[in-house]
NUMIDREN-702146 format. One record per residue: residue number from 1; x, y, z of N, C-alpha, C in turn. Coordinates in nm, 2 decimals. Layout:
<recs>
n | npx | npy | npz | capx | capy | capz | cpx | cpy | cpz
NUM | X | Y | Z | X | Y | Z | X | Y | Z
...
</recs>
This chain:
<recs>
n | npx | npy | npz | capx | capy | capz | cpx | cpy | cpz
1 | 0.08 | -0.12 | 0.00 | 0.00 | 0.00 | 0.00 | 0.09 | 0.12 | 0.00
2 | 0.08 | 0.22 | -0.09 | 0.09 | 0.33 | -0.09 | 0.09 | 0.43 | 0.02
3 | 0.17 | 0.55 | 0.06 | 0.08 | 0.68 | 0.10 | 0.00 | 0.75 | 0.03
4 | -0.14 | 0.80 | 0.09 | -0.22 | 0.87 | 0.02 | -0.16 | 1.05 | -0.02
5 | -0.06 | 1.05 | -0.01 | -0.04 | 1.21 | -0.01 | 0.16 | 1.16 | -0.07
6 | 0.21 | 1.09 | -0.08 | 0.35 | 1.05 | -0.12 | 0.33 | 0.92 | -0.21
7 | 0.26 | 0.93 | -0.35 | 0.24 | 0.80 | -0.41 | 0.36 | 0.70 | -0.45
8 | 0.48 | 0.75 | -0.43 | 0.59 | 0.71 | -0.46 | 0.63 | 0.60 | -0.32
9 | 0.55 | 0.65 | -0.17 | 0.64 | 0.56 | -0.08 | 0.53 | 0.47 | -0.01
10 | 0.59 | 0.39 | 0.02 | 0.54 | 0.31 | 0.12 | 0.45 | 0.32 | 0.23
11 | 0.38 | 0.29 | 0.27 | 0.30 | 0.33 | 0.42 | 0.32 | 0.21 | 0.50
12 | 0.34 | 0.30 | 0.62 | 0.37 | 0.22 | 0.70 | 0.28 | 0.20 | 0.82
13 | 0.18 | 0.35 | 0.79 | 0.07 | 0.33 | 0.94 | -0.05 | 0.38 | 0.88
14 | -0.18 | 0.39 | 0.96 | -0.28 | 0.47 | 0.87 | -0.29 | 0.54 | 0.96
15 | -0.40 | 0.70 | 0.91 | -0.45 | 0.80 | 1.03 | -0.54 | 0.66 | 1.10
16 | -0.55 | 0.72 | 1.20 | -0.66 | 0.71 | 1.33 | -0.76 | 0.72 | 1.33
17 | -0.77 | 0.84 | 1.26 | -0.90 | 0.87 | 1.29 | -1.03 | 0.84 | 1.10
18 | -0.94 | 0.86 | 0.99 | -1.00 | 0.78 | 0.88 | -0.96 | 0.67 | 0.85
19 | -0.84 | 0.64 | 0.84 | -0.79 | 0.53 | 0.81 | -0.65 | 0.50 | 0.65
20 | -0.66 | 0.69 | 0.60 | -0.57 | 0.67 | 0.49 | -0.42 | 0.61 | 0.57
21 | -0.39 | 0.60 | 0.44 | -0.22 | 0.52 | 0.46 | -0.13 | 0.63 | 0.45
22 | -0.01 | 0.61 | 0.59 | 0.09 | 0.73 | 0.57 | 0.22 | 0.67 | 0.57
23 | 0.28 | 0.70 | 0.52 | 0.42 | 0.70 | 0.48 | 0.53 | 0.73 | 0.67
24 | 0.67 | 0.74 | 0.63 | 0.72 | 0.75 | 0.72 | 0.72 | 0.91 | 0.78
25 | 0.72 | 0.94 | 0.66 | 0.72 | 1.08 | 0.71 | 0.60 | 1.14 | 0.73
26 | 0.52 | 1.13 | 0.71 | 0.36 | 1.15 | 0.72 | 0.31 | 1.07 | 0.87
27 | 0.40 | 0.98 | 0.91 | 0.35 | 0.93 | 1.04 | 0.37 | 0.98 | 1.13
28 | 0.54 | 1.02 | 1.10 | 0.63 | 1.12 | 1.22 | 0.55 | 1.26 | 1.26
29 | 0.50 | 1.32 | 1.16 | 0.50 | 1.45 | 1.17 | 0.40 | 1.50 | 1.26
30 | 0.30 | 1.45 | 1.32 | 0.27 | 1.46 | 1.50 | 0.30 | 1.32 | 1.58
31 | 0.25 | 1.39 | 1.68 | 0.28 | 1.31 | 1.82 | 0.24 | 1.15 | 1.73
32 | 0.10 | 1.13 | 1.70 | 0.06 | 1.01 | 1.66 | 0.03 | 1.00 | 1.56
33 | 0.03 | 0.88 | 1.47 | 0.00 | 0.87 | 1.30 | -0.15 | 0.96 | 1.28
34 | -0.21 | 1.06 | 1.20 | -0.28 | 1.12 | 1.20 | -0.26 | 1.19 | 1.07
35 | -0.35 | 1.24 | 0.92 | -0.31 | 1.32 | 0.79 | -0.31 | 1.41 | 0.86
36 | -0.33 | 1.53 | 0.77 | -0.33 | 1.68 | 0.78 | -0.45 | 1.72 | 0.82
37 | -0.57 | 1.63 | 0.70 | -0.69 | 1.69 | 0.70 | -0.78 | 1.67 | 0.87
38 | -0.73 | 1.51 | 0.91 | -0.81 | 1.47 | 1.01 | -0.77 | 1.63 | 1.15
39 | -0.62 | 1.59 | 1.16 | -0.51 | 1.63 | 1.22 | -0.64 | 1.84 | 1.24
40 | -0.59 | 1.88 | 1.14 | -0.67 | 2.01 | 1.08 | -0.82 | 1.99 | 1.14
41 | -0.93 | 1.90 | 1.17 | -1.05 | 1.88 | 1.20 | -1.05 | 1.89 | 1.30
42 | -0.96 | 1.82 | 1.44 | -0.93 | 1.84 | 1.54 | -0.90 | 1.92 | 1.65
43 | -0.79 | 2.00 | 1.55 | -0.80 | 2.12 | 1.62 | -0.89 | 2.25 | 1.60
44 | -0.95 | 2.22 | 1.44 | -1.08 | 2.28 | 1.48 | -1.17 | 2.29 | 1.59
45 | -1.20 | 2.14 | 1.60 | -1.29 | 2.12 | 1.72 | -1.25 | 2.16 | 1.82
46 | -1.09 | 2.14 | 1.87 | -1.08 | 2.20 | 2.02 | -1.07 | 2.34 | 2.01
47 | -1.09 | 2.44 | 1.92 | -1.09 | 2.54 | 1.91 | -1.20 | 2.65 | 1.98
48 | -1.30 | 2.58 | 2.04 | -1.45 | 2.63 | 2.07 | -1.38 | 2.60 | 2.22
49 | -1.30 | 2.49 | 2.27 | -1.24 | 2.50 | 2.44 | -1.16 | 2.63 | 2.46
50 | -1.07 | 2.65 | 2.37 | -0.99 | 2.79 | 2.32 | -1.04 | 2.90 | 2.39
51 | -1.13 | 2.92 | 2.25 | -1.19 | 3.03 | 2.27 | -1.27 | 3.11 | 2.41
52 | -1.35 | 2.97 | 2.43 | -1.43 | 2.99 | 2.57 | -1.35 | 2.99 | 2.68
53 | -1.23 | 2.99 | 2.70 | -1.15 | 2.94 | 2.81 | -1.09 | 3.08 | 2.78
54 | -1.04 | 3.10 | 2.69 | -0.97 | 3.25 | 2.65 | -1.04 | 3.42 | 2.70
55 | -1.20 | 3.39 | 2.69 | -1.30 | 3.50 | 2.73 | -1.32 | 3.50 | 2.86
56 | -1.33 | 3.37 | 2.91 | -1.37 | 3.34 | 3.08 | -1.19 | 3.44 | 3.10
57 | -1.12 | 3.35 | 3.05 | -0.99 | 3.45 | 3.11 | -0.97 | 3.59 | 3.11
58 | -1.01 | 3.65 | 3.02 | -1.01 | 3.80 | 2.98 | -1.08 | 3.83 | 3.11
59 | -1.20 | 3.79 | 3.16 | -1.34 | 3.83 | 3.24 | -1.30 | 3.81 | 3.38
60 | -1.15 | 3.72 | 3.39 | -1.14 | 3.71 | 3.51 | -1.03 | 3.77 | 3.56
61 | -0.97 | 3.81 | 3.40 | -0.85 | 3.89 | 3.45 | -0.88 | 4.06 | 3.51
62 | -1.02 | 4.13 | 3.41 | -1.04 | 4.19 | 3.46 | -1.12 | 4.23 | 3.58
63 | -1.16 | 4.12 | 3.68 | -1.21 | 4.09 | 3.78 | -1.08 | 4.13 | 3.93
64 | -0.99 | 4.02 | 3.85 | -0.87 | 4.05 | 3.92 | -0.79 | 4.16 | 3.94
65 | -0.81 | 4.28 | 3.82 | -0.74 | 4.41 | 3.78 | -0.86 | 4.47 | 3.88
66 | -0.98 | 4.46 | 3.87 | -1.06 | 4.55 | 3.94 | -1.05 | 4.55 | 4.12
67 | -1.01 | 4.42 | 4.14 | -1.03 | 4.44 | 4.28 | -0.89 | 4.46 | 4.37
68 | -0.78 | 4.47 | 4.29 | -0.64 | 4.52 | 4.33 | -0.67 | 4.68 | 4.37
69 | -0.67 | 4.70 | 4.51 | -0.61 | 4.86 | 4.51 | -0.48 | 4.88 | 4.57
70 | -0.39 | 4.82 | 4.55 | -0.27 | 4.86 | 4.63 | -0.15 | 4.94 | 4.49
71 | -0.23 | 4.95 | 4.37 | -0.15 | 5.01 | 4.22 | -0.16 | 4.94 | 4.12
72 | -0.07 | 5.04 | 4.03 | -0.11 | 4.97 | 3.90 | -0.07 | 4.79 | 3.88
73 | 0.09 | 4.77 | 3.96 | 0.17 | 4.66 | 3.90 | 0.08 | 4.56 | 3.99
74 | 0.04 | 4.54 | 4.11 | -0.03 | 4.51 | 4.22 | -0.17 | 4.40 | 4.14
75 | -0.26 | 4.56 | 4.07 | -0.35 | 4.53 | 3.97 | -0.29 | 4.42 | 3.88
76 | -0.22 | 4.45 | 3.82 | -0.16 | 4.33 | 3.71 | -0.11 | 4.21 | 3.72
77 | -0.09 | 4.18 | 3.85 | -0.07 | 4.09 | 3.93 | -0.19 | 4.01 | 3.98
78 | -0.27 | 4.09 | 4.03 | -0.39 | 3.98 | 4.06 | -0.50 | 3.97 | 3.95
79 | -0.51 | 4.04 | 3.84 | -0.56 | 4.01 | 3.75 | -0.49 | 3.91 | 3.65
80 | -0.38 | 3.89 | 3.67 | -0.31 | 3.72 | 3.62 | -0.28 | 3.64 | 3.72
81 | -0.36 | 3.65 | 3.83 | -0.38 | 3.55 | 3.95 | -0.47 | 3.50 | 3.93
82 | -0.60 | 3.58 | 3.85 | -0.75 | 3.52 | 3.85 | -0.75 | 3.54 | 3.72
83 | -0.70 | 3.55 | 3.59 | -0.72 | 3.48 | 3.48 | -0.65 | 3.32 | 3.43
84 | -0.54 | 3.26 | 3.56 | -0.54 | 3.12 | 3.50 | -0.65 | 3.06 | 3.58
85 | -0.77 | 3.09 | 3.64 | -0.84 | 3.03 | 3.69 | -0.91 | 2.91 | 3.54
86 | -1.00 | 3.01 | 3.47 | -1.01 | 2.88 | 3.38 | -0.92 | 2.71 | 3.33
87 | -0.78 | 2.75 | 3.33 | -0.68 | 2.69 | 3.29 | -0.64 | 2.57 | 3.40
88 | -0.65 | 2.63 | 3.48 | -0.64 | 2.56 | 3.66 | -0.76 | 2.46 | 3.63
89 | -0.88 | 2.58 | 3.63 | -1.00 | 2.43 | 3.65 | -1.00 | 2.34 | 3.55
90 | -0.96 | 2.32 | 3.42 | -0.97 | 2.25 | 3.33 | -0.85 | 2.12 | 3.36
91 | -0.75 | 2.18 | 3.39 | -0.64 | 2.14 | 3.43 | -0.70 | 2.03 | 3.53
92 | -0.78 | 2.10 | 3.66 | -0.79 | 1.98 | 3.76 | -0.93 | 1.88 | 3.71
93 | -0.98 | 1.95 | 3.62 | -1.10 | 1.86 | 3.53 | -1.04 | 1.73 | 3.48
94 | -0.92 | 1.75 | 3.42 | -0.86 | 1.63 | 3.37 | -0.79 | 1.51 | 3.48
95 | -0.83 | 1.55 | 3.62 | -0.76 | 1.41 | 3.74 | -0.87 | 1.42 | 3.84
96 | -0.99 | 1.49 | 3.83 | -1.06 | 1.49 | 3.94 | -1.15 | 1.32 | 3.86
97 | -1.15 | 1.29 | 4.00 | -1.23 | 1.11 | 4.00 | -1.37 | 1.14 | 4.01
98 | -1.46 | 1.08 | 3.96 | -1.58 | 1.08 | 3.94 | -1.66 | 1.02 | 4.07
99 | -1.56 | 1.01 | 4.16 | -1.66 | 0.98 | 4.31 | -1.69 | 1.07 | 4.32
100 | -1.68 | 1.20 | 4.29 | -1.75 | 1.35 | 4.36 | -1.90 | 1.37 | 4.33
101 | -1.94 | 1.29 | 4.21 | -2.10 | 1.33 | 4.18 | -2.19 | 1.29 | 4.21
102 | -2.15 | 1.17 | 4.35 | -2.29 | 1.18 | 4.45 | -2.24 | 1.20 | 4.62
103 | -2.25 | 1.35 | 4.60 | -2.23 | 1.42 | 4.72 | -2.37 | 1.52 | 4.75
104 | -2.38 | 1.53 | 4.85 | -2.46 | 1.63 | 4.91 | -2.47 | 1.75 | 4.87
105 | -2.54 | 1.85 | 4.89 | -2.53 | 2.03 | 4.87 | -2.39 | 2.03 | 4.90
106 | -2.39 | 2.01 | 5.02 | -2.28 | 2.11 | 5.14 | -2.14 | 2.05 | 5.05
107 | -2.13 | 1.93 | 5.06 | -2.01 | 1.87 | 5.00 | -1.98 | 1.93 | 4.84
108 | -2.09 | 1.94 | 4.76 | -2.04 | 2.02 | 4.62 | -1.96 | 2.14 | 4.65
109 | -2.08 | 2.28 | 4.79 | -1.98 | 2.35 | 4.83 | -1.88 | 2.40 | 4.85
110 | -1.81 | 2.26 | 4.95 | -1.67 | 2.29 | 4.97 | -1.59 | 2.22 | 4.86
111 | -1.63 | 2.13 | 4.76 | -1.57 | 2.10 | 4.67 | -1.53 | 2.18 | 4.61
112 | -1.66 | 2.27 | 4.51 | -1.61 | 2.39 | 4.42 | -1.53 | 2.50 | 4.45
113 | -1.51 | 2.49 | 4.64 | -1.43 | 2.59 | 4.69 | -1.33 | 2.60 | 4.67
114 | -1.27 | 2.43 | 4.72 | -1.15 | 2.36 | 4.69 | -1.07 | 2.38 | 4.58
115 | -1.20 | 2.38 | 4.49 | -1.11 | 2.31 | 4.36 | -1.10 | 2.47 | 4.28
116 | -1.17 | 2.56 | 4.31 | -1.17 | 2.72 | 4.26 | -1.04 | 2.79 | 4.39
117 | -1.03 | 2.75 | 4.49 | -0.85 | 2.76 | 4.53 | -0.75 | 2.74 | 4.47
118 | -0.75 | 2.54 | 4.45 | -0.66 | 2.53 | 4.39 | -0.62 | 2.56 | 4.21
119 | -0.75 | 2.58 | 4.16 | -0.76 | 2.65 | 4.06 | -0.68 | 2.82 | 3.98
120 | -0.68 | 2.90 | 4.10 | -0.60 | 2.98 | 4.13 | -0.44 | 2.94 | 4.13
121 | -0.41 | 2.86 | 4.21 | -0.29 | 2.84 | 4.21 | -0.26 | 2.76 | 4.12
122 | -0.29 | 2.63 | 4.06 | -0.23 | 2.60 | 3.96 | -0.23 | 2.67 | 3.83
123 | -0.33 | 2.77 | 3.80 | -0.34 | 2.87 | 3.68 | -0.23 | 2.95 | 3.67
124 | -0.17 | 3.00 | 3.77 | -0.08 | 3.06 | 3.78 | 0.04 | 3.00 | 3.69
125 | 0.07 | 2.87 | 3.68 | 0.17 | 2.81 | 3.60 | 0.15 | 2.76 | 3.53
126 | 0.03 | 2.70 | 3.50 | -0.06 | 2.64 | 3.33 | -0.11 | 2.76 | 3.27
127 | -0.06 | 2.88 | 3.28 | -0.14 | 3.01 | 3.20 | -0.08 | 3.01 | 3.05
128 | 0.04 | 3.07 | 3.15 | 0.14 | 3.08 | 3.05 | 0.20 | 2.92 | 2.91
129 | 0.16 | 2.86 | 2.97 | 0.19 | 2.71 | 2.88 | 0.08 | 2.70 | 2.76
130 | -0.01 | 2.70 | 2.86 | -0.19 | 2.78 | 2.76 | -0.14 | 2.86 | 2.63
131 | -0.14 | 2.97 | 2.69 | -0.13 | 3.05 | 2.58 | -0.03 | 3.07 | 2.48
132 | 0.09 | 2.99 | 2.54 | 0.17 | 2.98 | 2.37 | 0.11 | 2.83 | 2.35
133 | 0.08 | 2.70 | 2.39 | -0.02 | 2.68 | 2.27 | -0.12 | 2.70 | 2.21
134 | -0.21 | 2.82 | 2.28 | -0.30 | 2.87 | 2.17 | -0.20 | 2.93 | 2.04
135 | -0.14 | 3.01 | 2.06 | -0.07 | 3.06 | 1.96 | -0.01 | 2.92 | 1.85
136 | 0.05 | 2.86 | 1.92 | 0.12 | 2.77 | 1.81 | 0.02 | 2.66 | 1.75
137 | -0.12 | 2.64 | 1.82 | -0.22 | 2.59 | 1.74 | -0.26 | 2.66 | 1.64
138 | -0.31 | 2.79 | 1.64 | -0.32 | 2.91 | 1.54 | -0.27 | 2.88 | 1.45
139 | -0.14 | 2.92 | 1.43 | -0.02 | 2.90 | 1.34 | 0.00 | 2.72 | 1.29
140 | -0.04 | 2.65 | 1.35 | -0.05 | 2.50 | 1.28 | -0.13 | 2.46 | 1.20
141 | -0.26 | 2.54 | 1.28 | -0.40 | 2.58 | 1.15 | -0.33 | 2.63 | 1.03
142 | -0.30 | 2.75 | 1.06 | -0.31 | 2.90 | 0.93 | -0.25 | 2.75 | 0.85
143 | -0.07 | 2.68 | 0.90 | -0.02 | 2.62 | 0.81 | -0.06 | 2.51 | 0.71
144 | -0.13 | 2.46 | 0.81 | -0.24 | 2.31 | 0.76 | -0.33 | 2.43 | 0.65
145 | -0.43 | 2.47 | 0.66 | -0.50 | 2.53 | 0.56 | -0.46 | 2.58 | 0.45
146 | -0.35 | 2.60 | 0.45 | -0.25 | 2.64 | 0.36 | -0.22 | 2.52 | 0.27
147 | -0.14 | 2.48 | 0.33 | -0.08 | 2.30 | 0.28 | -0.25 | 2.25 | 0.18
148 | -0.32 | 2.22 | 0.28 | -0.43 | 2.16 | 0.22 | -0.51 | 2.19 | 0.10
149 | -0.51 | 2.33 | 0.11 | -0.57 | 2.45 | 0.02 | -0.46 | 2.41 | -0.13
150 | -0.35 | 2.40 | -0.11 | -0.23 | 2.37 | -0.22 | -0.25 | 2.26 | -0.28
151 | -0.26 | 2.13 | -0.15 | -0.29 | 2.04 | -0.25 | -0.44 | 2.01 | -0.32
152 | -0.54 | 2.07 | -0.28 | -0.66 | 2.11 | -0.36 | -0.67 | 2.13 | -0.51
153 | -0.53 | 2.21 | -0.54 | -0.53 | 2.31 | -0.68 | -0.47 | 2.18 | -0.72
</recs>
């Protein structure tokens, strides 16, 4: 079998997610065997987590700016205290165990308290990691669209 995109070589794996045949170099080029197009569909779709994660952030940063009175730099500090809050929660979304969803009132309470603390403090160091891969997802798009758009013509 062929690659669907290198008719000249060999395939050695298929995407995942359709099933075309990729070549060696076509297999390498992400983390896991995956084309361009599927690869391109994907990050489409997580692009709607993006976005919504990106506005909560803006909304909390300026939450954070608003309630600093001790100055300007002060302000800009706690308003990037409380914009990795999204980032944090999503963050602890990915290890929190699913024994928590038969708890009581009171128990969700102190949960969401818990986890909107530690939320805070983990955002603080998953912010920055965040946002340069928004950026370099961006720029993987533009490039993918590109690529794809080429081999179209």
């Amino acid at each position: 079998m062929k690659c669907h995109k290198h008719y000249e070589m060999d395939a050695v794996s298929q995407c995942t997610d359709c099933g075309k045949a990729l070549c060696p170099s076509c297999s390498e080029k992400f983390t896991f065997p995956i084309c361009d197009s599927c690869n391109l569909s994907r990050i489409k779709g997580d692009r709607g987590l993006l976005v919504k994660n990106s506005v909560i952030m803006a909304v909390f940063f300026v939450i954070g700016f608003s309630l600093s009175e001790e100055g300007f730099f002060m302000a800009l500090l706690a308003g990037y205290f409380f914009a990795g809050v999204p980032w944090g929660w999503s963050t602890l979304n990915k290890i929190t165990p699913s024994i928590f969803l038969s708890m009581p009132l009171v128990g969700w309470l102190i949960y969401f308290g818990i986890k909107f603390a530690l939320s805070l403090m983990i955002g603080m160091f998953v912010t920055p990691f965040k946002i340069y891969q928004i950026i370099k997802e961006l720029k993987q798009t533009k490039e993918l669209e590109e690529y794809t758009r080429k081999q179209a013509v």
